[in-house]
C-alpha positions as CSV (number, residue, x, y, z in Angstrom):
1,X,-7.5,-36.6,52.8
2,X,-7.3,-32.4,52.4
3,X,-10.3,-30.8,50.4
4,X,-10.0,-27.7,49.1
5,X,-13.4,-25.9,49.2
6,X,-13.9,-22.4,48.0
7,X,-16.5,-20.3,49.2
8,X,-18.6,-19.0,46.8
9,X,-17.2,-15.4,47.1
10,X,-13.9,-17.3,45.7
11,X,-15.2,-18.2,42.9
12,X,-17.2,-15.1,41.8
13,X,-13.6,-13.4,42.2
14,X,-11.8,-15.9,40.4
15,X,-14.6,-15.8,37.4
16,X,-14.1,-12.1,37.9
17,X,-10.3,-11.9,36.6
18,X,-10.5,-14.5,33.4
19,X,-11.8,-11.8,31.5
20,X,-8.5,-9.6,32.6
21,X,-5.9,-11.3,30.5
22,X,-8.1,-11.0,26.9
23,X,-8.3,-7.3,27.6
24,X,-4.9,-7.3,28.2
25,X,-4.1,-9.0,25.2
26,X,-6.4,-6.7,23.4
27,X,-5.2,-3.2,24.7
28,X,-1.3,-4.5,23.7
29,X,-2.3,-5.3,20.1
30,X,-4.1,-1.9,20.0
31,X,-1.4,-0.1,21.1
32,X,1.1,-2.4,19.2
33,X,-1.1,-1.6,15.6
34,X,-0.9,2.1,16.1
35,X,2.8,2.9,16.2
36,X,3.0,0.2,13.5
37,X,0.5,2.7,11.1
38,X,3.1,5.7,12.3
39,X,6.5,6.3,11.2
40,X,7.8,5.8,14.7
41,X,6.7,2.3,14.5
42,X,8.2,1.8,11.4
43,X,11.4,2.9,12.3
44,X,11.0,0.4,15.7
45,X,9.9,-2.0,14.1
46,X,11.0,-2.5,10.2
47,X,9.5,-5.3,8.3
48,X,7.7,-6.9,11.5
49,X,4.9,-4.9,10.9
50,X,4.1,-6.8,8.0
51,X,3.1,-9.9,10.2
52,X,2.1,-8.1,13.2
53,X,0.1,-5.4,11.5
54,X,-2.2,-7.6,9.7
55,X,-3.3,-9.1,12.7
56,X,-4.1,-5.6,14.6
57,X,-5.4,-4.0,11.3
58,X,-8.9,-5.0,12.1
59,X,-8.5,-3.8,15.9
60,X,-7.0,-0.5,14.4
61,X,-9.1,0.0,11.7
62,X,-12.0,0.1,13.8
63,X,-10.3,4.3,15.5
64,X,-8.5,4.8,12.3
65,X,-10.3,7.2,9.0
66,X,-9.8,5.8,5.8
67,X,-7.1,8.3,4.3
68,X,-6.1,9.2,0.2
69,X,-2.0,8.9,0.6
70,X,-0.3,10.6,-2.1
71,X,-3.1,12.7,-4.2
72,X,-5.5,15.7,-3.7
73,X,-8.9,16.0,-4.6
74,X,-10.0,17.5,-7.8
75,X,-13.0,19.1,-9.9
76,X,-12.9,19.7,-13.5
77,X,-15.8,21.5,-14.8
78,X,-15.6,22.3,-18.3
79,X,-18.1,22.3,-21.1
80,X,-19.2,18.9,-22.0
81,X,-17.5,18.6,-25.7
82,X,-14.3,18.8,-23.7
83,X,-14.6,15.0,-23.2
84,X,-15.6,14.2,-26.8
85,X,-13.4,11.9,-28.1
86,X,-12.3,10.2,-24.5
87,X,-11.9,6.2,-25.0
88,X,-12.0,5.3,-21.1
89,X,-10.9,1.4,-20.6
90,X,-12.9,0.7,-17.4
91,X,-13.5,-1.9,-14.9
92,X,-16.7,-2.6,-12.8
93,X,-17.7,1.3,-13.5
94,X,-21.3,1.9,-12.8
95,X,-23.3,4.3,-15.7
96,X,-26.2,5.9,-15.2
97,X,-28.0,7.8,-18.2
98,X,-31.3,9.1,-19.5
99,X,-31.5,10.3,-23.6
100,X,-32.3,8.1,-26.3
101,X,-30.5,5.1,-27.4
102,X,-29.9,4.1,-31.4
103,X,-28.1,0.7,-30.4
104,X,-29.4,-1.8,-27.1
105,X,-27.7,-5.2,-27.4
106,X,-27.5,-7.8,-24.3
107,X,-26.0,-10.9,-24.6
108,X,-27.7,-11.8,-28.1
109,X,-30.9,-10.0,-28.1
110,X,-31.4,-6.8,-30.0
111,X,-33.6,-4.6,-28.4
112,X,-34.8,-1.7,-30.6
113,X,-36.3,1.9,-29.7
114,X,-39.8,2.7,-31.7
115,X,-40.9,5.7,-29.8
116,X,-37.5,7.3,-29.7
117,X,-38.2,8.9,-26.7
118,X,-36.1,9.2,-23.0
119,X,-35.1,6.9,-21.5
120,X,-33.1,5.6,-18.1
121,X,-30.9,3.2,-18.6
122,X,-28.4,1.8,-15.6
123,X,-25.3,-0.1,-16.1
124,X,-23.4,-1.7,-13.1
125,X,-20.3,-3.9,-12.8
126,X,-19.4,-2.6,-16.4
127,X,-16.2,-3.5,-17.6
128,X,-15.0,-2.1,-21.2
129,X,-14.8,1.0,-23.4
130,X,-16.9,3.7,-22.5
131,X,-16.5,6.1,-25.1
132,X,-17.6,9.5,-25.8
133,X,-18.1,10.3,-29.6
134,X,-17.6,13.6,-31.0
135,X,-21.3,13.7,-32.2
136,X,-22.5,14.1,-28.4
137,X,-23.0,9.9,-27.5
138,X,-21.9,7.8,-25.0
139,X,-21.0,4.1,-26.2
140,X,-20.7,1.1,-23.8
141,X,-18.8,-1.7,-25.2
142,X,-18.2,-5.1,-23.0
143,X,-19.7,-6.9,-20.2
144,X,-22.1,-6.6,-17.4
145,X,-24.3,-8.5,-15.3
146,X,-27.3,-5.6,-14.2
147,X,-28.4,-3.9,-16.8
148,X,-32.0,-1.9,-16.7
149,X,-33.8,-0.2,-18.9
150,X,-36.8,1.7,-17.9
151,X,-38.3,-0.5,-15.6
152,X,-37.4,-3.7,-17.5
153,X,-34.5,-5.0,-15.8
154,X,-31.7,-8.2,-16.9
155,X,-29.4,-9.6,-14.3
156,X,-27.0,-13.0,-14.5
157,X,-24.9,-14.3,-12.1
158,X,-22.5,-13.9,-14.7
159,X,-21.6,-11.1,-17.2
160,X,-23.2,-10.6,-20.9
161,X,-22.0,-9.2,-23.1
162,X,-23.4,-5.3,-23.7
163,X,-22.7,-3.1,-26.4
164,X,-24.8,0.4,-26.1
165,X,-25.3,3.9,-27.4
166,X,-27.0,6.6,-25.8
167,X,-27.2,9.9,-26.4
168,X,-27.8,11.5,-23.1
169,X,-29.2,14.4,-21.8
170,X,-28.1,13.7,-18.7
171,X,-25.7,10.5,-18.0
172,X,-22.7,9.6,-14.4
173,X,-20.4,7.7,-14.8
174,X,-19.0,6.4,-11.3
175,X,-16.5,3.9,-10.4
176,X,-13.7,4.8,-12.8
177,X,-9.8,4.0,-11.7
178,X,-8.3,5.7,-14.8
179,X,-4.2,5.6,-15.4
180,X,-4.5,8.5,-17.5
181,X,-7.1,11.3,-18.7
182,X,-6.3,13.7,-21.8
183,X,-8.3,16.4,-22.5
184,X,-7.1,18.1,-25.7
185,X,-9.1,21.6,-25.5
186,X,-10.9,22.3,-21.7
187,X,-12.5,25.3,-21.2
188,X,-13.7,26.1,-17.5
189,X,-12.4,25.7,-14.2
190,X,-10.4,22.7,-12.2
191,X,-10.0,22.9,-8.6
192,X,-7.9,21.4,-6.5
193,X,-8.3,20.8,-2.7
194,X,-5.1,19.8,-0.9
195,X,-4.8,19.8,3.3
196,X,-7.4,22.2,3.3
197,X,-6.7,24.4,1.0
198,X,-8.2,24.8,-2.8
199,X,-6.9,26.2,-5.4
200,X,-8.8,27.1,-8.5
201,X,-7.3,27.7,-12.8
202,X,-9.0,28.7,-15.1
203,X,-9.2,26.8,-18.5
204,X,-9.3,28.4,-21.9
205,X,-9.1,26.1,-24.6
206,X,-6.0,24.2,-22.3
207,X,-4.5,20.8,-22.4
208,X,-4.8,18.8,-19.9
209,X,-3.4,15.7,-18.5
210,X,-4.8,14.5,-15.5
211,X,-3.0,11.2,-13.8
212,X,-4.0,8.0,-11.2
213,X,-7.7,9.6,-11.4
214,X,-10.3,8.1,-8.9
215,X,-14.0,9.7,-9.1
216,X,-16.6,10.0,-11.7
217,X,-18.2,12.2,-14.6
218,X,-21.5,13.8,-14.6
219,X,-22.9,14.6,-17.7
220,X,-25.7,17.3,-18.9
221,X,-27.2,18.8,-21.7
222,X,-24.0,21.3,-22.4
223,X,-21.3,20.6,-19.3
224,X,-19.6,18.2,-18.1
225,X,-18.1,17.5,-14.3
226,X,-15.4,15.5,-13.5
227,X,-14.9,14.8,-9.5
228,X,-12.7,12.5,-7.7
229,X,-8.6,12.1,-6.8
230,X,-5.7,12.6,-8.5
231,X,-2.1,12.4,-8.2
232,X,-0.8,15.1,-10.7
233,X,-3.2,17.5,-12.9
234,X,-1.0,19.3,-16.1
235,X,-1.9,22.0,-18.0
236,X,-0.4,24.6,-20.6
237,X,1.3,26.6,-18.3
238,X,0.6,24.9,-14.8
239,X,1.1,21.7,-12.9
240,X,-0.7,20.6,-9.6
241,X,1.0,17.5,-7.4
């Protein structure tokens, strides 16, 4: 009877090349997500890259930056009773505000102000009306499940229901993925920064329709800040895509 004994240098090299034909595998899916996230591998590739690109999109995403496709980033500054009157329908927006409140409700308990003094209230996972009332509040209407108020704090693992208003001296509203924002009468400035390039209008008393708008608005005493992405900013006598 024939043995077959390998020396132990053998086996060492043998060990040595298992790990070749992962990296292999590896580098091909690599190289095979890239031209599938390029036109060129679109063109060679058509509808495969459905299948093959969700496989490599974790490989690729690791050497690839998160990019904006299709809209330019924007700020609006502009005095702050160019917002009053917005109704903004949001969804897990996160609001962050210091003033003094008239109305505090969470889930069924009334909580009421006796010193009238400032205070910090935080909102997150928010979804609703935020509205902003032509006598200088901001009113939060629908569901949450963090709210804090000074250092008192209510959480759930499920959403309350939250109705608020505050009016703020200072107050950010993040998170917000609106369709549509109208401003009737801005006056101040917008910018907008596309491939490296900003351009800046001024605003005198202008309409403005601002569309597919990613960011947030910061609040103070008089102005008001709006920053994010958009895909198409109008005004009286301009347009910005």
């Amino acid at each position: 009877m024939e043995m077959n004994v390998m020396s132990s240098d053998n086996k060492e090299a043998k060990k040595g090349f298992k790990w070749k034909p992962i990296l292999a595998v590896f580098l091909v899916l690599g190289i095979l997500g890239i031209l599938l996230s390029t036109g060129i591998g679109g063109s060679l590739f058509g509808n495969v890259g459905g299948g093959v690109g969700g496989l490599t999109g974790g490989i690729v995403g690791i050497f690839q930056p998160k990019v904006n496709t299709g809209g330019f980033d924007i700020t609006l500054s502009a005095s702050r009773d160019s917002f009053y009157g917005q109704d903004f329908k949001v969804t897990n927006a996160s609001v962050f505000m210091n003033g003094v409140y008239s109305v505090l409700t969470i889930g069924d308990q009334n909580i009421d102000s006796t010193s009238g003094k400032n205070i910090s209230v935080t909102v997150m996972d928010f979804t609703g009306d935020v509205q902003l009332t032509n006598a200088g509040s901001v009113s939060l209407t629908g569901t949450s499940d963090y709210v804090m108020i000074g250092d008192l704090v209510s959480s759930s693992a499920k959403s309350v229901k939250i109705q608020m208003e505050v009016i703020p001296d200072s107050a950010t509203i993040g998170d917000l993925s609106l369709k549509s924002i109208q401003l009737d009468s801005a006056l101040g400035t917008l910018s907008r920064t596309k491939s490296g390039a900003t351009d800046t209008v001024s605003l005198a008393g202008t309409k403005v329709d601002i569309s597919d708008f990613i960011g947030s608005l910061a609040l103070t005493q008089n102005d008001a800040t709006l920053t994010g992405a958009s895909t198409s900013v109008k005004g009286d006598s301009f347009t910005l895509s």
